[in-house]
DOLOVO-919331 format. One record per residue: x, y, z of N, C-alpha, C, O, CB in turn. Coordinates in steps of 0.02 Angstrom, whole numbers. Atoms other than C-alpha are relative to their C-alpha. Glycine has a CB too. Layout:
BEGIN
X Y Z X Y Z X Y Z X Y Z X Y Z $
...
//
This chain:
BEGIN
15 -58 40 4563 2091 4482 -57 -18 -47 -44 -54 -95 63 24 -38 $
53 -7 33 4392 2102 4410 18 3 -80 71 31 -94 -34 58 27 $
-4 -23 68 4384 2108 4223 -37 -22 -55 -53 -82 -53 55 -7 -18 $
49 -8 21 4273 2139 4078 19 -61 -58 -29 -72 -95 -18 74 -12 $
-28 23 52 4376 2018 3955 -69 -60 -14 -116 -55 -53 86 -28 16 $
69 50 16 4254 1853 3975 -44 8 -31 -64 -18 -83 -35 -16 41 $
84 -27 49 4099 1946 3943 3 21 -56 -31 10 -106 -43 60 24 $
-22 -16 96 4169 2016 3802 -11 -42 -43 -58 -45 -84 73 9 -22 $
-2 53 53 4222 1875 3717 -46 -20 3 -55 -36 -56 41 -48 -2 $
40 46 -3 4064 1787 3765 -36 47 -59 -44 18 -112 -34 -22 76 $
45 -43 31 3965 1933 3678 27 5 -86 -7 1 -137 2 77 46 $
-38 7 59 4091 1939 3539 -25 -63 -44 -48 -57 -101 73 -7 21 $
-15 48 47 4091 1771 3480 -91 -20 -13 -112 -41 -67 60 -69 36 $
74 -5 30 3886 1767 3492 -20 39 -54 -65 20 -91 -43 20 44 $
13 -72 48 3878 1922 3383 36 -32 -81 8 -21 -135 58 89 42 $
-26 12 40 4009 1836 3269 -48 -70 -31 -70 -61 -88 68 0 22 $
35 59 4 3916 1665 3254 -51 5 -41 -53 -22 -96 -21 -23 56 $
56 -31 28 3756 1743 3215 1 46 -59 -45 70 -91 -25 32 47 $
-10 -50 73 3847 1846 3076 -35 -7 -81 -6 -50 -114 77 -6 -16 $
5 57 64 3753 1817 2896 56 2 -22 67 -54 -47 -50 9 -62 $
-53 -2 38 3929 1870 2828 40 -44 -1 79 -47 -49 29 42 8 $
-43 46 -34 4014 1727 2918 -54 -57 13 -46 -95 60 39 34 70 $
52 70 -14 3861 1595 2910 61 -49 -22 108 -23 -52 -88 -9 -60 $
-18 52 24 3942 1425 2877 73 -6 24 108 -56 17 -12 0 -69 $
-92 6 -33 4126 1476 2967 4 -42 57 -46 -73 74 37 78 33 $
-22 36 -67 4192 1394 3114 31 44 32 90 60 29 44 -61 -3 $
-40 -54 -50 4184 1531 3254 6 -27 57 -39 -59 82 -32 68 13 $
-16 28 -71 4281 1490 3418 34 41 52 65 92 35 40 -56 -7 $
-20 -35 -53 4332 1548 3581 61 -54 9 58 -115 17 -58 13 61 $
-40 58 9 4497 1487 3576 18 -54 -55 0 -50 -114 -18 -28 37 $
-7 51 51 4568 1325 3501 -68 -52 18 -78 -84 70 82 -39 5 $
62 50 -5 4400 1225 3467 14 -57 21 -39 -81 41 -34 -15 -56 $
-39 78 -5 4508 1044 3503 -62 3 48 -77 50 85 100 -21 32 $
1 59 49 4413 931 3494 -33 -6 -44 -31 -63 -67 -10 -48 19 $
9 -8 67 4329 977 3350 52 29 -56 94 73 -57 -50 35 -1 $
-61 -8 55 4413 962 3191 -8 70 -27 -60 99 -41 -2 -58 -67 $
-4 -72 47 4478 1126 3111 -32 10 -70 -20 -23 -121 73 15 -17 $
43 -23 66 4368 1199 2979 64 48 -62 105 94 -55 -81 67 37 $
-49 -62 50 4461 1272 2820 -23 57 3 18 83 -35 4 -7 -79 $
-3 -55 -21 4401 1435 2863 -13 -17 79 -57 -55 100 -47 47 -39 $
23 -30 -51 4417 1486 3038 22 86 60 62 133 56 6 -58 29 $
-7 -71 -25 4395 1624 3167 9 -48 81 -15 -98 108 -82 71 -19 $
4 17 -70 4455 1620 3331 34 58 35 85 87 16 34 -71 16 $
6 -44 -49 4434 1739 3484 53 -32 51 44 -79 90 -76 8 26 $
-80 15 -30 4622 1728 3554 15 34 54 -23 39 102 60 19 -47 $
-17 -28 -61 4695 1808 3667 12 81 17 27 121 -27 55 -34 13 $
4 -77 -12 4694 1982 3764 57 32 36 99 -7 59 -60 16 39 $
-53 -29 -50 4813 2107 3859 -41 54 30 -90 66 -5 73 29 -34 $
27 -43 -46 4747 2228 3970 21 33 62 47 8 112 -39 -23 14 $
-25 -35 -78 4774 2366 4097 -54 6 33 -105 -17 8 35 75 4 $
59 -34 -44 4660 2434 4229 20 49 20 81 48 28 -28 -30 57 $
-12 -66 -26 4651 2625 4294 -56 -7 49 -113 -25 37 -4 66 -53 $
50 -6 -44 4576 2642 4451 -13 84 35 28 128 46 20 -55 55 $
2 -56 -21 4479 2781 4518 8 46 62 -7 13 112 -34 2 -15 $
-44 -15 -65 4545 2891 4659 -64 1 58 -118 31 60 50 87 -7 $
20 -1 -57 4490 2851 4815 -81 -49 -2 -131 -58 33 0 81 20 $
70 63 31 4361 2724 4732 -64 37 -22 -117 12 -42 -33 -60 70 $
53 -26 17 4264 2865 4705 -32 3 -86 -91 9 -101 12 61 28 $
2 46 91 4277 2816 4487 -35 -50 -10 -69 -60 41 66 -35 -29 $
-6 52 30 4240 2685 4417 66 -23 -14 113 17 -20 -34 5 -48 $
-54 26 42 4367 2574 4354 4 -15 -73 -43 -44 -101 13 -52 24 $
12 6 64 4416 2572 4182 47 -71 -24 85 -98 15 19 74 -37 $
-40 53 19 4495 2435 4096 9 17 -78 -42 32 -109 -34 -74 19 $
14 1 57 4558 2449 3924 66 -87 -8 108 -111 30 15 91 -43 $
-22 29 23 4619 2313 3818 14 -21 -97 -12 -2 -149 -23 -25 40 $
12 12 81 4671 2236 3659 -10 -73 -10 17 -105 35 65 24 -50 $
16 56 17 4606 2062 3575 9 -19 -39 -23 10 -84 -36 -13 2 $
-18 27 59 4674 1960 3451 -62 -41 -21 -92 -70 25 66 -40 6 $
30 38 43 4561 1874 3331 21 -23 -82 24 1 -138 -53 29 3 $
-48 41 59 4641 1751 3223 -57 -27 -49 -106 -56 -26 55 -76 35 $
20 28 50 4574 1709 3039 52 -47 -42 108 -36 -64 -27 49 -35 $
-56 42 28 4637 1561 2967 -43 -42 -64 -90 -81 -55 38 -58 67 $
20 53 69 4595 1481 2784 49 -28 -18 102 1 -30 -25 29 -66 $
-58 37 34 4687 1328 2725 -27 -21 -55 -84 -5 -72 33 -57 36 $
33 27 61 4668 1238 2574 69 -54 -8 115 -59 32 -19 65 -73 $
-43 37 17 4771 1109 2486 56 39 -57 51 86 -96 -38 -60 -24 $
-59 -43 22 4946 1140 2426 -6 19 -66 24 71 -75 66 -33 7 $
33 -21 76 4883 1161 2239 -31 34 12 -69 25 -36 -35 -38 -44 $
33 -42 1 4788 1292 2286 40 67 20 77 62 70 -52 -19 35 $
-42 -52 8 4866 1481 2260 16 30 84 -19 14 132 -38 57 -56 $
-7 -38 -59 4941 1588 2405 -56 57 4 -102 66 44 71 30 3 $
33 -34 41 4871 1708 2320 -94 2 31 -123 52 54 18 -37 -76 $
72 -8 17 4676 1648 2324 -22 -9 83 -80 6 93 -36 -64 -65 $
9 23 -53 4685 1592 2526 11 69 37 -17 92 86 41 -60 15 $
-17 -84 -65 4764 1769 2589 -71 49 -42 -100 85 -1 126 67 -20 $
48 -48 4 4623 1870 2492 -61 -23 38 -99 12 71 -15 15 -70 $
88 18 -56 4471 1743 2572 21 28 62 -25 63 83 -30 -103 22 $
2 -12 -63 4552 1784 2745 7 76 -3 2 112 47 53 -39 40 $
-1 -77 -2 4566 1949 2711 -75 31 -5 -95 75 32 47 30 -63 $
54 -11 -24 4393 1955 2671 -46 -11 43 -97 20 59 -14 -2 -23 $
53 -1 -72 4324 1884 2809 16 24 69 -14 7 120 -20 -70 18 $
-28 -47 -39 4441 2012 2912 -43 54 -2 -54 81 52 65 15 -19 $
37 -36 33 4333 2125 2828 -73 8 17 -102 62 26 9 -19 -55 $
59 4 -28 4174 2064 2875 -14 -10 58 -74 -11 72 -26 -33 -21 $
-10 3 -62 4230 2040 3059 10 87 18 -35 112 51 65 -55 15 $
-2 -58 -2 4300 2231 3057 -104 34 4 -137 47 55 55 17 -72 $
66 -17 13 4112 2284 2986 -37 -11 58 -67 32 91 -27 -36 -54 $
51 21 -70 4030 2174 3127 28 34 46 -27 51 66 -4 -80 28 $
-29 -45 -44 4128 2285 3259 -17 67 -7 -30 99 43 63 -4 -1 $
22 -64 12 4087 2443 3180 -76 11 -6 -92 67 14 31 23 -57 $
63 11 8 3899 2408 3146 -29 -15 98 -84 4 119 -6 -73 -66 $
6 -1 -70 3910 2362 3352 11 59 40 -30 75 84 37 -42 23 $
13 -46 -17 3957 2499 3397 -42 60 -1 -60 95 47 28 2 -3 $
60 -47 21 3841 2614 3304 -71 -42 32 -112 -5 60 -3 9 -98 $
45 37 -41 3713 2485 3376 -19 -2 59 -80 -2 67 8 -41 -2 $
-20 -6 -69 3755 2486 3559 34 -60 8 23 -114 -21 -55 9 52 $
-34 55 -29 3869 2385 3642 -13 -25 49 -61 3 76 50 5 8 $
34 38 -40 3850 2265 3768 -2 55 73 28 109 75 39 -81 7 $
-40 -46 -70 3853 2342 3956 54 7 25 78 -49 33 -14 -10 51 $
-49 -19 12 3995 2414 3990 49 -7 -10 97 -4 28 4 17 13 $
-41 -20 23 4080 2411 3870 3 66 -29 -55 83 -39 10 -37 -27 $
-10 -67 11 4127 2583 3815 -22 6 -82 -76 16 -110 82 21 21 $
-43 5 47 4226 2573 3657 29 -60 -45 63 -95 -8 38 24 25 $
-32 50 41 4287 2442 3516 15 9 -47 -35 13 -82 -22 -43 -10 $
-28 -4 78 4379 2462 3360 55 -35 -3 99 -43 39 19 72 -29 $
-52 28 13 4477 2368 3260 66 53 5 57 111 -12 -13 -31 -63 $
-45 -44 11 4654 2443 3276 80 -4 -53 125 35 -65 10 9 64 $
-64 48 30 4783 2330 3175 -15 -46 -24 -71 -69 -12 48 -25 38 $
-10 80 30 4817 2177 3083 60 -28 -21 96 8 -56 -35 -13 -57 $
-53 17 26 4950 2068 3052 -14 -59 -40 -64 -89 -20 46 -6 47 $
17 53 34 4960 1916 2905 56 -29 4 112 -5 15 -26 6 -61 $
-11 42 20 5005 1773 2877 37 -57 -38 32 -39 -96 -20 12 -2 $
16 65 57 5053 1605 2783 50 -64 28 108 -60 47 27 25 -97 $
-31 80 -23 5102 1418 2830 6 -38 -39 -48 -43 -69 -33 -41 41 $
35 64 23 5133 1264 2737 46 -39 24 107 -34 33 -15 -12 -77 $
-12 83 -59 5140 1089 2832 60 -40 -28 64 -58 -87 -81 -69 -4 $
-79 40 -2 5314 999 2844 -37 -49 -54 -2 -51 -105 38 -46 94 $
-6 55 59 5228 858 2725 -3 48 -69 10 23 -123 -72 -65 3 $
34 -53 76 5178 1014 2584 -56 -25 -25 -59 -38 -85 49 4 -76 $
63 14 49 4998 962 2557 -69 48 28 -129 47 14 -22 -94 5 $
31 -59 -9 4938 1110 2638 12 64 17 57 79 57 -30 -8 26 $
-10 -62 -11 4922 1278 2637 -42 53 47 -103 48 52 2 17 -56 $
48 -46 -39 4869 1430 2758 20 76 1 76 101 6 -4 -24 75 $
-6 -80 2 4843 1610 2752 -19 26 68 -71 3 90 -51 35 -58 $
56 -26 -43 4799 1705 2900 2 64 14 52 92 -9 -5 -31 59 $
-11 -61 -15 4768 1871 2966 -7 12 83 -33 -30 119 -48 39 -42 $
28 -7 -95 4758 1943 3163 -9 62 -4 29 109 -13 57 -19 75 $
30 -57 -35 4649 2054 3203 22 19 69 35 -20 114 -67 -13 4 $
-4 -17 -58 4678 2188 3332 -51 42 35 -57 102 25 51 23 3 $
56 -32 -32 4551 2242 3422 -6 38 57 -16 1 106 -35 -37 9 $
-7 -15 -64 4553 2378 3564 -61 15 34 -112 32 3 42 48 6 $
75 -5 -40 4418 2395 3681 19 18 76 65 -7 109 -49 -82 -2 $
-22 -34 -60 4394 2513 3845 -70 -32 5 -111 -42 -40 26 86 12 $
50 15 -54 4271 2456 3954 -12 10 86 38 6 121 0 -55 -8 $
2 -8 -76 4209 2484 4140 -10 -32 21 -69 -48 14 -26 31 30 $
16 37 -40 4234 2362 4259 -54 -11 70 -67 -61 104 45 -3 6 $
41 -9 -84 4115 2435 4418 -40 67 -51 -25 91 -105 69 32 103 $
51 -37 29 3984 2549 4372 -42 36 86 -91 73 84 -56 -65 -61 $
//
C-alpha cells in the first residue's frame, strides 16, 4: 500500500529544521540514538492512517492521517515544573504556526491538507530525581493523495 507518510515527514522535518523559531533545537525523525538527547527536543513520531480508494480506480486515492510530534524539554531536578511545561508549550506553539504558515504557503505535492488537531502533555522525573521533563504531543492530521 502506497503512502504519502515518508514524504511527509521528510518535508516536515526540513521545514522544521530550517525554522528561525526553532534555530538551535534538536529536530528528529524519530529517536535520534546515537546522538545524545538535546534538552529541548522535537521529534517526528509516529503516524496512523487510512486509505479510501477510488471506485473502479477511476479516483485518486486519498489517504488521510494523523502524526504525532513529540516536544520534550528537560532540565535538572532544581529546575520548576512549572518553567519546563511553559518552554514546551512554547515551542508547540511555534511548530503549530509553522503548519499553518505552510499551508497558507503551499504544501508540498500532494499533500492536500494539515492542521494541528490536538495535544496531549506531559511530565517525567528519572528514578535517580536529578531530572526533570515536560512534554507535549502534537497531533497533527493530514489528507493527502497518494496517485494523482
Amino acid at each position: 500500500m502506497p503512502s504519502t507518510i515518508p514524504r511527509f515527514k521528510a518535508a516536515l522535518l526540513a521545514r522544521l529544521q530550517t525554522s528561525p523559531g526553532l534555530a538551535g533545537i534538536q529536530v528528529s525523525w524519530g529517536n535520534p540514538h546515537p546522538a545524545r538527547l538535546a534538552d529541548e527536543l522535537i521529534v517526528i513520531d509516529a503516524a496512523t492512517a487510512r486509505q479510501t480508494l477510488g471506485s473502479m480506480g477511476t479516483r485518486p486515492q486519498d489517504e488521510r492521517y494523523t502524526l504525532d510530534i513529540v516536544v520534550s524539554v528537560t532540565g535538572p531536578a532544581r529546575a520548576t515544573q512549572q518553567s519546563l511545561e511553559e518552554r514546551a508549550f512554547a515551542l508547540a506553539a511555534v511548530i503549530e504556526k509553522n503548519v499553518i504558515d505552510w499551508r497558507e504557503s503551499g504544501l508540498p505535492f500532494g499533500i492536500l491538507w494539515v492542521q494541528v488537531e490536538g495535544l496531549t502533555s506531559g511530565e517525567a522525573f528519572t528514578p535517580q530525581g536529578d531530572t526533570r521533563e515536560a512534554s507535549v504531543v502534537l497531533t497533527v492530521a493530514v489528507i493527502a493523495r497518494t496517485a494523482l
